[in-house]
DRENMIFI-437583 format. One record per residue (C-alpha): x, y, z; residue number from 0. Coordinates in Angstrom, 1 decimal, m for minus. Layout:
BEGIN
X,Y,Z,NUM .
...
# end
This chain:
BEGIN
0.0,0.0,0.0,0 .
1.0,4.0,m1.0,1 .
1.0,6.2,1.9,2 .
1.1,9.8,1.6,3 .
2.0,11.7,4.5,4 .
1.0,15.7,4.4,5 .
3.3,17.9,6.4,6 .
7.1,17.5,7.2,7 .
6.8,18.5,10.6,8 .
8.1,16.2,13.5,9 .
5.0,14.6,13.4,10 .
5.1,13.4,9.9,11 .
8.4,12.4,10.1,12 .
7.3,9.8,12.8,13 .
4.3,8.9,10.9,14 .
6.8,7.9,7.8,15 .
9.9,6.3,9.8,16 .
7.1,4.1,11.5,17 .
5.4,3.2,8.2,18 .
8.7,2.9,6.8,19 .
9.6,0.5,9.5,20 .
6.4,m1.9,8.1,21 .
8.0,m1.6,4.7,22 .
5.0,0.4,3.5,23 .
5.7,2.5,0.3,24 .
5.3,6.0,2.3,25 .
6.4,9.9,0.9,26 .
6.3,13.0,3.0,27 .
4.5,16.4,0.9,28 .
5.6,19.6,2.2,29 .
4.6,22.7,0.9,30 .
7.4,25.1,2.4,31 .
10.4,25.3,0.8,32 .
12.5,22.9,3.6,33 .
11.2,20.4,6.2,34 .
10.1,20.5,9.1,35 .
9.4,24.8,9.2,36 .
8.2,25.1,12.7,37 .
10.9,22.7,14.5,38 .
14.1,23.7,12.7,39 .
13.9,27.5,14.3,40 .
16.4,30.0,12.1,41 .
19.5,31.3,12.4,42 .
20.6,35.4,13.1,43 .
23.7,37.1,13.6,44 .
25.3,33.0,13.4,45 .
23.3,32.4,16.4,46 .
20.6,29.9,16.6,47 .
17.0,30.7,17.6,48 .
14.6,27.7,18.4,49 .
10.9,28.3,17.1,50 .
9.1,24.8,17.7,51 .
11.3,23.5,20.6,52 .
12.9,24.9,23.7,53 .
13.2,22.2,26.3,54 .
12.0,18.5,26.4,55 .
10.2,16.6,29.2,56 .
11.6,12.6,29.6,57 .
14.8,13.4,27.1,58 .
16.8,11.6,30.1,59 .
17.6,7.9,29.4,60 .
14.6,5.4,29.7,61 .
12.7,8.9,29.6,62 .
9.6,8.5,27.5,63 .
10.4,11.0,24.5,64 .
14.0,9.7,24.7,65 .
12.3,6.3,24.1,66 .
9.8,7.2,20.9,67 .
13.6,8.9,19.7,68 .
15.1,5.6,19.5,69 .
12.3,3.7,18.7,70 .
12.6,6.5,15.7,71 .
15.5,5.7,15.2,72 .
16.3,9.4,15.4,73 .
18.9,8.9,18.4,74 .
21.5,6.8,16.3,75 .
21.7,11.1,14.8,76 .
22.1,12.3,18.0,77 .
25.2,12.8,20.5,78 .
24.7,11.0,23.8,79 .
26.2,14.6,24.9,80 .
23.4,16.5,23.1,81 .
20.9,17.2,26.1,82 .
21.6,18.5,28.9,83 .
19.7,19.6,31.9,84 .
17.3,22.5,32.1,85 .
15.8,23.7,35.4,86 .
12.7,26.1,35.6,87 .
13.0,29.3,37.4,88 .
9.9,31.0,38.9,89 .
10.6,34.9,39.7,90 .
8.0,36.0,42.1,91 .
7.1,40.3,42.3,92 .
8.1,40.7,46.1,93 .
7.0,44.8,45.8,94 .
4.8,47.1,44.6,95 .
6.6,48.2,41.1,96 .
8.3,44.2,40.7,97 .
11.5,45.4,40.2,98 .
12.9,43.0,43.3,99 .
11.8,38.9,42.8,100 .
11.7,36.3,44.9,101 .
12.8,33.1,43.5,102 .
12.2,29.6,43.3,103 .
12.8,26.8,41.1,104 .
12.1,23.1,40.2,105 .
15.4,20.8,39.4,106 .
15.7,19.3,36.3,107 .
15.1,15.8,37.4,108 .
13.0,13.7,39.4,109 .
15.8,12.7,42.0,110 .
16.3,16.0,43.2,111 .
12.9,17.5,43.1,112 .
11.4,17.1,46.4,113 .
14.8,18.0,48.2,114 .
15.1,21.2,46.3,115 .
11.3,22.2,47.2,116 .
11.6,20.7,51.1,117 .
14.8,23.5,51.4,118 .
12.3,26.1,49.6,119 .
8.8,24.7,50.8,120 .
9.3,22.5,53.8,121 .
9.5,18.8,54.3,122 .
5.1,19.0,54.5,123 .
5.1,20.8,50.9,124 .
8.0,18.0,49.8,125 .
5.7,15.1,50.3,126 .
2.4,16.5,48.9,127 .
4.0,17.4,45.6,128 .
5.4,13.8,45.9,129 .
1.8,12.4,45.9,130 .
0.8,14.6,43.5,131 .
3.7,14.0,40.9,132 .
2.9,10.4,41.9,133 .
m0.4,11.0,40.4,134 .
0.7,12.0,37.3,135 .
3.1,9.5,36.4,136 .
0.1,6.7,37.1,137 .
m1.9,8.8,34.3,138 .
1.3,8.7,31.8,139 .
1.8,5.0,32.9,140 .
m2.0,4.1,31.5,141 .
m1.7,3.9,28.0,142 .
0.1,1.5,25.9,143 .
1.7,4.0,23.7,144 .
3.2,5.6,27.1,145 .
3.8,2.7,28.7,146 .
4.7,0.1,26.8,147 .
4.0,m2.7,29.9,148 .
0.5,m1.2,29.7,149 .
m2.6,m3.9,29.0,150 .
m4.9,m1.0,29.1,151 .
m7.4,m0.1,26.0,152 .
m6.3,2.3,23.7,153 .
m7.9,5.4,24.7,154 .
m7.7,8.4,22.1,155 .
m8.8,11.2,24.4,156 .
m8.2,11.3,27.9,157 .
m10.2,11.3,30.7,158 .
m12.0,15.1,31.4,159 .
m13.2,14.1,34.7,160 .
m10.7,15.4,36.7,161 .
m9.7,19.2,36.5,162 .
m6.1,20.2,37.4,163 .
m7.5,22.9,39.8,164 .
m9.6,20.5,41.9,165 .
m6.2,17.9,41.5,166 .
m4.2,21.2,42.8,167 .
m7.0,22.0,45.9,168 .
m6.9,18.4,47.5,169 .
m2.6,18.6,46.6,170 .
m2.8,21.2,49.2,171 .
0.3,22.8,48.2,172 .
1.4,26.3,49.3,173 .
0.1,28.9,46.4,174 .
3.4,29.5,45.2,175 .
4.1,26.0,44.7,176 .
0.4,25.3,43.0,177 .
1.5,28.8,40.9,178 .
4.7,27.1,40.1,179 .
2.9,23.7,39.2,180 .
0.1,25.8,36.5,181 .
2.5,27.8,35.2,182 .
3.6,25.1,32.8,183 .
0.1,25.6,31.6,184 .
1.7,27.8,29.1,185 .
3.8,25.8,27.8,186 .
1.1,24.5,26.1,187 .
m1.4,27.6,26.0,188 .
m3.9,26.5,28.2,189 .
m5.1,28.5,30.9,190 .
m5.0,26.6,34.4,191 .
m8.6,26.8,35.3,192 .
m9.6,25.2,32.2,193 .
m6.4,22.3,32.1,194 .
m7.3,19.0,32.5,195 .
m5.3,17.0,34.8,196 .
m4.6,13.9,32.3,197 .
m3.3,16.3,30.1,198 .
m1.2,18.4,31.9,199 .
0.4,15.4,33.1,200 .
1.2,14.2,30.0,201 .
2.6,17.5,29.0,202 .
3.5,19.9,32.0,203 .
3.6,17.0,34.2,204 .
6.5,14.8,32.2,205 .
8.5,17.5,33.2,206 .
8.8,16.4,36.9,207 .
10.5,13.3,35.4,208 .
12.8,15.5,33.8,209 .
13.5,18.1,31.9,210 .
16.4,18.6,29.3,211 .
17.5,20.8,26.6,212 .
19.5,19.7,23.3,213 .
22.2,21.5,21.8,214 .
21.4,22.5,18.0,215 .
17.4,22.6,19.5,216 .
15.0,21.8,16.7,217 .
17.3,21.8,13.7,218 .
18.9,18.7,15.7,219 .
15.9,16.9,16.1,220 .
15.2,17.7,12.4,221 .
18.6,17.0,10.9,222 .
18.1,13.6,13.2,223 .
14.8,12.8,11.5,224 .
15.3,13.5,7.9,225 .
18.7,11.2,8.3,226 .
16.4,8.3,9.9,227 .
14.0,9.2,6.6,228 .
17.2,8.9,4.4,229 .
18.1,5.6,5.7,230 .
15.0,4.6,5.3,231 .
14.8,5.5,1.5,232 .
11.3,8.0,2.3,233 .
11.1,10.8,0.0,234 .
10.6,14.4,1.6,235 .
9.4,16.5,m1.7,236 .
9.0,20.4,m0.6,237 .
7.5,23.3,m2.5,238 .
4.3,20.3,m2.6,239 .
1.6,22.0,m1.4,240 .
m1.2,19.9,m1.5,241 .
m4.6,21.5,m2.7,242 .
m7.1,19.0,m2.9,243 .
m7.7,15.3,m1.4,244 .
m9.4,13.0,m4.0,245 .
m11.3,10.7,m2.7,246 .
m14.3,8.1,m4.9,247 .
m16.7,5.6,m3.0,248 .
m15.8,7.1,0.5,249 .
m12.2,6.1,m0.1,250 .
m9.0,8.3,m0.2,251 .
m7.5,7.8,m4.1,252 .
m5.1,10.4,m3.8,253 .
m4.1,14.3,m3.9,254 .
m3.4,17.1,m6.1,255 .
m0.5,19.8,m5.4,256 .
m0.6,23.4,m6.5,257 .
1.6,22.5,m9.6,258 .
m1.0,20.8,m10.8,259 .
0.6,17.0,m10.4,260 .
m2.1,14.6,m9.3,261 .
m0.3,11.8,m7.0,262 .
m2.4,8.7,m6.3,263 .
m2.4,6.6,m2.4,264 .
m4.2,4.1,m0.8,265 .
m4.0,6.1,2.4,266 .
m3.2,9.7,3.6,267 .
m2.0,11.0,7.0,268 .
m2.7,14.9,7.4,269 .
m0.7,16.3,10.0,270 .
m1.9,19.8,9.5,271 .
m4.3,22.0,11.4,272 .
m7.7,20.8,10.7,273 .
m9.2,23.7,9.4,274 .
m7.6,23.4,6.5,275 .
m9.1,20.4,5.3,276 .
m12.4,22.6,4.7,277 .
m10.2,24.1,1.7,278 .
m8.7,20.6,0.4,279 .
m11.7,18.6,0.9,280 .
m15.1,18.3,m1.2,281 .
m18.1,19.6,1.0,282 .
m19.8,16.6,0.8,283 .
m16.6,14.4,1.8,284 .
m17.6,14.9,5.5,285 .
m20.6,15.3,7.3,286 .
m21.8,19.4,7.8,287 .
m20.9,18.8,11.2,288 .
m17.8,17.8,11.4,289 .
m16.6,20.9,9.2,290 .
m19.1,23.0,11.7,291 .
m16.6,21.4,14.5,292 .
m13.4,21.9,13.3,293 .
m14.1,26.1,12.8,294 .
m15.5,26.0,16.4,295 .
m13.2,24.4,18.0,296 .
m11.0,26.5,20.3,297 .
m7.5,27.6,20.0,298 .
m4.7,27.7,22.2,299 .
m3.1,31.3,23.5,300 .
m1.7,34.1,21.4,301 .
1.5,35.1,21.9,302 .
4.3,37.8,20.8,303 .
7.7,36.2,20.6,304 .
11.1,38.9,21.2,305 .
13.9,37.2,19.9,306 .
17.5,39.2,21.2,307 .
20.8,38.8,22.0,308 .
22.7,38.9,25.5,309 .
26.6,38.5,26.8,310 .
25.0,37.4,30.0,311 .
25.4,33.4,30.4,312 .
23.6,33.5,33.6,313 .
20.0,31.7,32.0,314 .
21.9,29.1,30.4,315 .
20.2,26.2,31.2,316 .
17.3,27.6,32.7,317 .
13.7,28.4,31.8,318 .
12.6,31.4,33.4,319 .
8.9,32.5,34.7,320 .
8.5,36.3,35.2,321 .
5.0,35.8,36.9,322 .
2.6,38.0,37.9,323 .
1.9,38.8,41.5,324 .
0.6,36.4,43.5,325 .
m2.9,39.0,43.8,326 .
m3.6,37.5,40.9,327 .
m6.1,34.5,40.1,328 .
m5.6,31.1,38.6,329 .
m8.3,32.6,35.6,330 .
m5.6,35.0,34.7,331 .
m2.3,33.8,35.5,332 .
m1.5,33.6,31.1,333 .
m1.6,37.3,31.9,334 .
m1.5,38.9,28.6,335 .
1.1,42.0,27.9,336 .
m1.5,44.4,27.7,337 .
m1.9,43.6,31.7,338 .
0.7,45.7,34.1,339 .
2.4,42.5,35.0,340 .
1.9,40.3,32.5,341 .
3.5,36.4,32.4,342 .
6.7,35.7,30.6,343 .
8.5,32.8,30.1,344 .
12.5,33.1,28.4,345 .
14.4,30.6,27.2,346 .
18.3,30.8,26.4,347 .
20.3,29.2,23.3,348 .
23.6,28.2,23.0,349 .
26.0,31.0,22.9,350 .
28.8,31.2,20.6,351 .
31.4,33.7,20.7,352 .
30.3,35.3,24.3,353 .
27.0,36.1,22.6,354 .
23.6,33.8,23.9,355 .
20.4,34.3,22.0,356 .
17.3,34.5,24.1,357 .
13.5,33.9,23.4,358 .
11.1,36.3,25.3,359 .
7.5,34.9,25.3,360 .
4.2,36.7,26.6,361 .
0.3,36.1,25.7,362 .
m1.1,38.6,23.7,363 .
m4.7,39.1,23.5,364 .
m4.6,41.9,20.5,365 .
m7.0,41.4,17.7,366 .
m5.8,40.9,14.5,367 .
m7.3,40.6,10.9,368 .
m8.3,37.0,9.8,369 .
m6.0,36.5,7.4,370 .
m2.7,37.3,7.0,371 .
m2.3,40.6,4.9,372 .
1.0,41.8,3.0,373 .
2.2,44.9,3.2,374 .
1.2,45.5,7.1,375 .
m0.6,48.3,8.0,376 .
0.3,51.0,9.4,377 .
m1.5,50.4,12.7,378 .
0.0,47.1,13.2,379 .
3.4,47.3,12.7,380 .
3.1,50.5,15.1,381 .
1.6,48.0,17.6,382 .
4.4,45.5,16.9,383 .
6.8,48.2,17.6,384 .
5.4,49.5,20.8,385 .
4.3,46.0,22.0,386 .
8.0,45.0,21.6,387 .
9.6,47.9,23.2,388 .
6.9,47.1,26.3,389 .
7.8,43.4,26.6,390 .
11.7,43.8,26.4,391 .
11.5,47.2,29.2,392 .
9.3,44.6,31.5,393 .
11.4,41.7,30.9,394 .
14.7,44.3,31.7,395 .
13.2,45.3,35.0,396 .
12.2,41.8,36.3,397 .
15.3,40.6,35.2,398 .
18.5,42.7,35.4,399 .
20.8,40.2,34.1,400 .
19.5,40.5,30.6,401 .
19.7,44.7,30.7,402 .
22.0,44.4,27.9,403 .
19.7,42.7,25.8,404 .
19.5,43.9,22.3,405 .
16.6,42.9,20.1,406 .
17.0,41.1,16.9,407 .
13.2,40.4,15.6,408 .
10.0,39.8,16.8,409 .
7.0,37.5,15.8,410 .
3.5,37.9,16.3,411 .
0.5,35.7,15.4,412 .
0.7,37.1,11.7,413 .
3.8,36.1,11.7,414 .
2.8,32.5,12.6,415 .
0.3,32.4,10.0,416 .
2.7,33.6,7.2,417 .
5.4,31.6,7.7,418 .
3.9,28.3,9.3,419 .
2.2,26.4,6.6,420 .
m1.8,26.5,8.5,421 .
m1.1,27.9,11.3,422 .
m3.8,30.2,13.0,423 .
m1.8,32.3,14.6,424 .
m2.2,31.0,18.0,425 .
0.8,29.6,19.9,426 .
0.2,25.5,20.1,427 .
m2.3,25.1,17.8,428 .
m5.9,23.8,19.0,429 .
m6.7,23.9,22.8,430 .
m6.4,20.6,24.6,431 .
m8.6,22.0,27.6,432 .
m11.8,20.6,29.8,433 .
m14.2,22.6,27.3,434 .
m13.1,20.9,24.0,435 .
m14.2,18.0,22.2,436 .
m11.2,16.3,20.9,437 .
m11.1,15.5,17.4,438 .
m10.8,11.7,16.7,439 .
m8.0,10.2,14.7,440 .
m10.0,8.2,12.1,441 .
m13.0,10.1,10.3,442 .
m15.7,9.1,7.9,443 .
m13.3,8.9,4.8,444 .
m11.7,5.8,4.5,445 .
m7.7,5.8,4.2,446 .
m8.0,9.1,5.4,447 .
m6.2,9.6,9.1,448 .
m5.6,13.1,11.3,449 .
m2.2,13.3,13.5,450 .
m0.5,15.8,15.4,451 .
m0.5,18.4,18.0,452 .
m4.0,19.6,17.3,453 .
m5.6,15.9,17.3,454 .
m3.9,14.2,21.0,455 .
m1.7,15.9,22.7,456 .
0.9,18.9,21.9,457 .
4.4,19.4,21.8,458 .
7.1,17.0,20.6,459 .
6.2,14.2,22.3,460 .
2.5,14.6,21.3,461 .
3.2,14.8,17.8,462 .
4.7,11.4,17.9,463 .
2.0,9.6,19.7,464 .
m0.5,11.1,17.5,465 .
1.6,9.8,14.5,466 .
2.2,6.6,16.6,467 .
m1.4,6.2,16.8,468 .
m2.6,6.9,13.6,469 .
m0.1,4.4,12.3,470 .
m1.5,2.3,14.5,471 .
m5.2,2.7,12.8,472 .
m4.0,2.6,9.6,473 .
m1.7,m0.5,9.9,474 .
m1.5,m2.9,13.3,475 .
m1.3,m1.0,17.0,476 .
1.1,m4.0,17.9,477 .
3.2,m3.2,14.8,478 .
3.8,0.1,16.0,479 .
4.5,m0.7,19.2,480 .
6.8,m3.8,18.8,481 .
10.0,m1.2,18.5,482 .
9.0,0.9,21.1,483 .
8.3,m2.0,23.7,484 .
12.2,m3.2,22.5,485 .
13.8,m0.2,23.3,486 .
12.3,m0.5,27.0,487 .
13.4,m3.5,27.2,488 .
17.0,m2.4,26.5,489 .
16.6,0.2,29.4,490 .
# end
């Protein structure tokens, strides 16, 4: 069988490499002009700037996304020297104006978590968090595709019956330490009151097991993947934008690209956002209400992104939390910039030459036109400008080591939506939250199969899953999970 695979981001890469790994006759169509787009990041002033990762949750050995690398085969392209650790550094307002922080932090692995918070919490604080992180390592152990000793059923949403604030409420942790736990809400642009505590432990919650950086960032794990592709003899053809999904009897037969080539398949894997297959697909390929669905369906945060430039080494190795004063409720701790004290999270590169690159990150909740018009107006590249100059004089004053920091570019949502093939312009895509109805893998159309971020979980490690499990639907679950139950066995 002929397997096309649409979008060359890190979850169609898996999708392939584990088709590949059946012998199935598999190629990858992206439209950009190089692979993976999102997850390579770009390079400024010979410094390199990650876009679609910053830090990874279970990259330590026998971690869980160090195990769906191997089982990849992605890590036989990758140093054993490449990660290294990354701890997460909360910087509390402790005055009026926030120009003095108190500061605490979380380690970078599990073995040294509860003695770092029992020096900052207590020994009382220590053990709750224990029971909590406990918790979440039972949800991550309940599926067979993150636990390969799992007998469980295949579940392809999670449970919604627990909410991470009412998890957080029994925890009984001190509010810091609960402010700590939500903020990695936004690492995945969910606010905490509407997080769901089966998916924040598969995606803020992983990072209690540990948490790890990897020099080269996303162009590593991108370099890693299209060598696993090359070995693997899977075509990557760019500049293939794909503008139509044929389809004859309720059966996928096959695509055509904006050149006008028509390429046949028995089965298609779309890793794009869903809203796009309203354009690609024939309105009566689906019922009305899926495609009612898919527009309705929410989205994750907005964001601005400050990309800059410091001779300070001193966050090396750190993500850092500029939160916003403890007055402030759960509702609105993704405090946007247009608040006083809005949240922001930075995250530091590798330096070369005395020079570190660093990524400033803040929610935005500025409107902006539906599309994604060329020139700018007026109006919004004034906002860009002042919004800019706003986040990096807040980021300055919260953080004096990076008052040298000079600014290189910026992105905001329109700049998502230009140069991410489908993106919406929100920061992770759609929202994986208590109030949304998650899209299911497998749809009306037969040979026909959705993957990625937007349809499990987000992040790296959800991309793979989702490409793990739609492999699974379209070929044999045990298949797919024959190399990944090997690797864990090596552990």
């Amino acid at each position: 069988m002929s397997t096309l695979v649409i979008g060359s981001g890190i979850t169609g890469m898996a999708a392939a490499l584990l088709l590949a790994q059946q012998g199935e006759e598999t190629t990858i169509l992206e439209a950009a002009p190089s692979p993976a787009p999102l997850l390579r990041g770009f390079e400024r002033d010979n410094l390199h700037f990650d876009t679609g990762f910053h830090c990874g949750a279970g990259l330590r050995q026998g971690g869980l996304l160090r195990l769906w690398l191997q089982t990849l085969g992605m890590m036989d392209f990758i140093s054993d020297d490449a990660c290294y650790p990354m701890q997460e550094e909360f910087h509390f307002p402790s005055d009026g104006d926030g120009t003095v922080s108190d500061v605490a932090h979380f380690p970078a692995t599990l073995d040294d978590l509860f003695p770092t918070v029992s020096a900052q919490f207590g020994t009382q604080a220590a053990n709750n968090l224990k029971q909590l992180v406990q918790d979440m390592l039972g949800v991550i152990r309940h599926s067979p595709y993150t636990n390969p000793h799992s007998d469980a059923e295949l579940q392809f949403s999670f449970s919604r019956a627990s909410r991470l604030h009412d998890v957080l409420i029994r925890a009984q942790l001190p509010p810091r330490l609960t402010r700590m736990v939500q903020a990695r809400c936004s690492l995945y642009g969910v606010a905490p009151h509407m997080a769901g505590f089966h998916e924040f432990s598969l995606v803020g919650g992983l990072y209690f097991d540990s948490s790890h950086g990897l020099h080269g960032g996303g162009t590593t794990l991108r370099d890693a993947a299209l060598a696993a592709l090359k070995r693997a003899n899977v075509p990557v053809r760019c500049h293939a934008r794909v503008t139509h999904i044929r389809h004859s009897n309720n059966r996928i037969e096959g695509v055509e690209l904006s050149n006008g080539e028509s390429i046949s398949c028995t089965r298609c894997i779309f890793t794009g956002h869903p809203g796009q297959l309203i354009h690609i697909l024939d309105k009566g390929a689906l019922r009305p209400a899926f495609f009612r669905h898919i527009t309705e369906m929410r989205e994750t945060m907005q964001a601005l992104l400050v990309f800059g430039i410091t001779r300070n080494p001193a966050l090396q190795g750190k993500t850092v939390f500029l939160m916003p004063p403890d007055t402030v409720d759960e509702q609105n701790l993704l405090a946007p910039l247009e608040q006083p004290a809005p949240l922001v999270y930075l995250i530091c590169g590798d330096g070369l030459n005395g020079h570190f690159p660093i990524t400033l990150i803040s929610p935005t909740q500025q409107s902006f036109p539906a599309d994604s018009p060329t020139p700018r107006s007026d109006a919004y590249l004034r906002w860009k400008r002042a919004a800019t100059a706003r986040l990096v004089q807040y980021a300055r004053s919260r953080l004096p080591e990076i008052n040298d920091l000079r600014v290189l570019d910026a992105a905001s949502p329109l700049s998502l939506r230009q140069w991410i093939t489908g993106s919406t312009g929100s920061l992770y895509g759609l929202a994986h939250d208590i109030e949304t109805l998650p899209l299911f893998p497998v749809i009306r159309l037969k040979g026909l199969f959705l993957a990625g971020q937007h349809i499990l979980l987000p992040g790296i490690l959800g991309g793979i899953i989702s490409a793990a499990v739609a492999v699974g639907l379209a070929t044999s679950h045990d298949s797919v999970l024959q190399g990944f139950r090997q690797w864990t066995r090596n552990v």
